[in-house]
C-alpha positions as CSV (number, residue, x, y, z in Angstrom):
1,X,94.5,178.6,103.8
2,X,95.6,180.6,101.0
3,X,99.3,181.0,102.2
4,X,99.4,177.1,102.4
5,X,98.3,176.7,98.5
6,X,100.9,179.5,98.0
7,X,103.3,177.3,100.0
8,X,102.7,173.8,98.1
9,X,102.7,175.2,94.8
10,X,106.0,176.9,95.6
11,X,107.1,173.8,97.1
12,X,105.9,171.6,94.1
13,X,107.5,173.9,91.6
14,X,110.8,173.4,93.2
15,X,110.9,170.0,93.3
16,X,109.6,169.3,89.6
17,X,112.2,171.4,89.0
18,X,115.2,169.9,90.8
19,X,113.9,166.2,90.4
20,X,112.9,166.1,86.6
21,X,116.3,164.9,85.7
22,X,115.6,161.9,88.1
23,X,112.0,161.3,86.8
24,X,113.6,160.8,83.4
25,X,116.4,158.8,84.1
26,X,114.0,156.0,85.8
27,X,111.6,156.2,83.2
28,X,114.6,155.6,80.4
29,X,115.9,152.9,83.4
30,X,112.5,151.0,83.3
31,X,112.2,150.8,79.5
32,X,116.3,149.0,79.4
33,X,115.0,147.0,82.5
34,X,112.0,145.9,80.5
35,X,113.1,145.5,77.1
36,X,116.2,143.3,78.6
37,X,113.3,141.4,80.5
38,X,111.3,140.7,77.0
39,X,114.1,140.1,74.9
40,X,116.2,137.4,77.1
41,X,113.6,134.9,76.6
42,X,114.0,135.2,73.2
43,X,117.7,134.7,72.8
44,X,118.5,130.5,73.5
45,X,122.6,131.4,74.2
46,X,122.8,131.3,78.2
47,X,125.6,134.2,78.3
48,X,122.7,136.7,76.0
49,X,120.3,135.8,79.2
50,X,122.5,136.3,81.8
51,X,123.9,139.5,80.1
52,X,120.3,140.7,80.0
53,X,119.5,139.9,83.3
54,X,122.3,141.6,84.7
55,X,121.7,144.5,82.5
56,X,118.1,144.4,83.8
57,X,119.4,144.0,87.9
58,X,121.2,147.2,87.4
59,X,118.8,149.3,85.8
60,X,116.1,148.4,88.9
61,X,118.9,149.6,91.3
62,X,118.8,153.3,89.2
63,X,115.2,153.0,89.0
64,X,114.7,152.7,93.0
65,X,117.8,155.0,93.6
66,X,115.9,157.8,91.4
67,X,113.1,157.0,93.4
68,X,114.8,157.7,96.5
69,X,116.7,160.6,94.8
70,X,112.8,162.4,94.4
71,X,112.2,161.7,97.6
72,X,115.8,163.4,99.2
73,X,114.7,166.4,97.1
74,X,111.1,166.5,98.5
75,X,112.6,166.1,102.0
76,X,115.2,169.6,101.3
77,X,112.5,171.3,99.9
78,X,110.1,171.3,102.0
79,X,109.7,172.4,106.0
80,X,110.1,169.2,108.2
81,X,106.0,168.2,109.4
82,X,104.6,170.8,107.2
83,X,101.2,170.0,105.1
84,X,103.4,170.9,102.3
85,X,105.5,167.9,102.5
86,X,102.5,165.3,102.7
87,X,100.8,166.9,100.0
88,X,103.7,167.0,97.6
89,X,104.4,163.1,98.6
90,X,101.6,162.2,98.1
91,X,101.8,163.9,94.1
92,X,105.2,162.3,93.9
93,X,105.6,159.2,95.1
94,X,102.7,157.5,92.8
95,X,105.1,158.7,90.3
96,X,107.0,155.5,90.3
97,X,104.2,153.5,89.5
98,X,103.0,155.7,86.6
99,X,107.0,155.4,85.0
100,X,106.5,151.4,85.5
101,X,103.4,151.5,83.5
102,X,104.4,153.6,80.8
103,X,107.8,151.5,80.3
104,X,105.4,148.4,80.0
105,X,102.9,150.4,77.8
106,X,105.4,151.3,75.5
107,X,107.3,147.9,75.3
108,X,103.5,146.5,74.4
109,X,103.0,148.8,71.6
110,X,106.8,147.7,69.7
């Protein structure tokens, strides 16, 4: 038991390290994605909303790639079937939800 919490935390440490870069990327991602989402409806000149919504297309195809990215680190970090693995998925993957809410959060309080 106490070689396995050796082994996650050693695991986890690695990938927070090699996947913070990512984590960042979608978060800044989410907040252009969102803000071009708010500020469209705003704008009446149809070339401003399709800009925006382009603008706000691409920046959800870096958010999910990031997201993938996080989880191509998790899978080269850690042993293939290991309790490792799961765990650290399991800490990871809700990640994307928290940088969806904190984009929002932080577009509500502007």
């Amino acid at each position: 038991m106490k070689e396995l919490i050796r082994e996650v935390f050693r695991d986890y440490r690695q990938v927070a390290e090699k996947s913070s870069g990512a984590l960042a990327l979608s978060v800044i991602q989410m907040l252009v994605m969102m803000g071009c989402l708010a500020k469209r409806e705003a704008l009446n000149n149809i070339f401003y909303y399709l800009g925006l919504t382009g603008i706000a297309f691409l920046a959800i195809i870096g958010f999910f790639t990031s997201i993938l990215s996080v989880g191509a680190i998790i899978n080269d970090v850690t042993p293939e079937k290991s309790w490792s693995r799961r765990i650290i998925s399991w800490l990871f993957y809700p990640v994307g939800l928290g940088v969806f809410l904190v984009a929002a959060a932080s577009l509500k309080s502007l």
